[in-house]
C-alpha positions, 0 to 999 in steps of 0.5 A, a space after each residue: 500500500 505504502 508502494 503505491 502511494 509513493 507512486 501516486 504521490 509524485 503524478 498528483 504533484 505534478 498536476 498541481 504544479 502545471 495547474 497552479 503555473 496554467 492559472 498564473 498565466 491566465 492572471 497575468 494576461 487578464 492583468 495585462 490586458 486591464 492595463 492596455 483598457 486603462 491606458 487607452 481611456 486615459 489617453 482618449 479622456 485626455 484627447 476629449 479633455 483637450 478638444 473640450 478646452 479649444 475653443 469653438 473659434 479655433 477648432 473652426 479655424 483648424 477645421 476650415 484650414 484642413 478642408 482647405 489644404 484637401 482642397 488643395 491637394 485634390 486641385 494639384 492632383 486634378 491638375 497634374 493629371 491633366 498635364 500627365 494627359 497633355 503629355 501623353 495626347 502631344 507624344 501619341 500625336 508627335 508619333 502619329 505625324 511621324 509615321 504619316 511622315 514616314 508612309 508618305 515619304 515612303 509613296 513619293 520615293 515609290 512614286 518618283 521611281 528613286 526606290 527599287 520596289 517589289 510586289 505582286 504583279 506581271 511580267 508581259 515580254 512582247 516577242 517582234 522579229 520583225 521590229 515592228 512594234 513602235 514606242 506608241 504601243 509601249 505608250 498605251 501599255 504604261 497608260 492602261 497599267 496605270 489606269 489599272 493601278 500599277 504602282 511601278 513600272 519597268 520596261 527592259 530594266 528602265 524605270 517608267 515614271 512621269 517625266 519618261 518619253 517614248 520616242 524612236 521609230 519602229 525597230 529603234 525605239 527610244 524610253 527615256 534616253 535609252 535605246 531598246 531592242 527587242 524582247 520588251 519586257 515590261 514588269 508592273 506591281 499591283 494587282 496582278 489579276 487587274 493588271 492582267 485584264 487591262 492588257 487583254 481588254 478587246 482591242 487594247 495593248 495585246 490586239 494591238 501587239 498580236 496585229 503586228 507581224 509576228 509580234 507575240 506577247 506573253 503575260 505572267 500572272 506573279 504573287 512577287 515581282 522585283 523592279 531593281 531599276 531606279 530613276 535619277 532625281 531631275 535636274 532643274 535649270 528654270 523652275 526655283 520654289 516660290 517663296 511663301 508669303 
């Protein structure tokens, strides 16, 4: 009996002492957090004690002087914000100017033939053994091209722009200030399906070139034609800009 008392008797000791240690530190977080309580009202008496000494006078000041500076601030944001817009509306404006600078230079460079070019097209080469093919034929060729939207045009490596000239006779034609010998080999960029159609338009450039002895003309249909040859800037000896007023 004695054996198991002694056994028993140092567990229940034990117990007690966690039980003693678990419920002082239950006082200990009930006394601190009294004292936090204690502290804040103290404090938010003092902040009403203090706003109960200011007079009606000064806290209407006060008041009316943070409402002011909000004011204020809000202003300077709504103002700054405007400007941040400014900003960003001349940035996009500058850049849409630019590039439209830069597409219409691109179509003027294209246009006065100073640029190699490529794009879907045709190639027609007119076959004349017998030389009898004169520079109007061409003439009407470039014309009806353009009327169908050629943006390019090259005839046996020349560039075809709208200062260029046919001359010459049957057998010894003249574009530009070169000399041409058959094949003619005429290159045009843009639709090659409408570009194709104005060569064979009833009584145009093909019937024309098929009513001259032994004339031939042979029209390809391609998704990309390269024109490499360029046209040198004109000279002018008379023309000057005239002045702006």
């Amino acid at each position: 009996m004695s054996e198991i008392r002694e056994r028993v008797q140092p567990r229940m000791t034990r117990r007690v002492s966690a039980r003693q240690a678990g419920q002082a530190a239950i006082a200990l977080t009930v006394a601190l957090l009294g004292f936090l309580l204690a502290v804040q009202l103290r404090a938010q008496e003092g902040l009403a004690d203090r706003l109960a000494i200011e007079r009606e006078e000064d806290l209407g000041q006060l008041l009316g002087q943070l409402t002011s500076r909000s004011d204020q601030l809000l202003a300077d944001i709504v103002d700054l914000q405007a400007r941040l817009g400014q900003t960003t509306d001349s940035a996009e404006q500058a850049e849409a100017l630019i590039a439209g600078a830069r597409q219409e230079l691109s179509a003027l460079q294209v246009l006065l033939g100073i640029v190699p070019v490529q794009g879907s097209g045709i190639v027609m080469t007119v076959e004349d053994p017998f030389v009898a093919v004169g520079p109007d034929v061409l003439l009407d060729a470039v014309q009806e091209l353009r009327d169908a939207g050629a943006e390019a045009i090259e005839i046996s490596g020349i560039r075809i722009v709208s200062r260029t000239a046919f001359a010459g006779v049957e057998g010894a034609l003249r574009v530009g200030d070169r000399d041409l010998r058959p094949p003619y080999i005429v290159k045009a960029i843009g639709s090659s399906t409408t570009l194709a159609e104005a060569m064979r338009i009833p009584g145009g450039v093909v019937d024309a070139i098929a009513a001259q002895e032994g004339a031939k003309v042979r029209i390809e249909e391609r998704s990309s034609v390269s024109i490499s040859s360029v046209s040198s800037p004109p000279t002018f000896s008379y023309a000057q800009p005239r002045p702006r007023r």
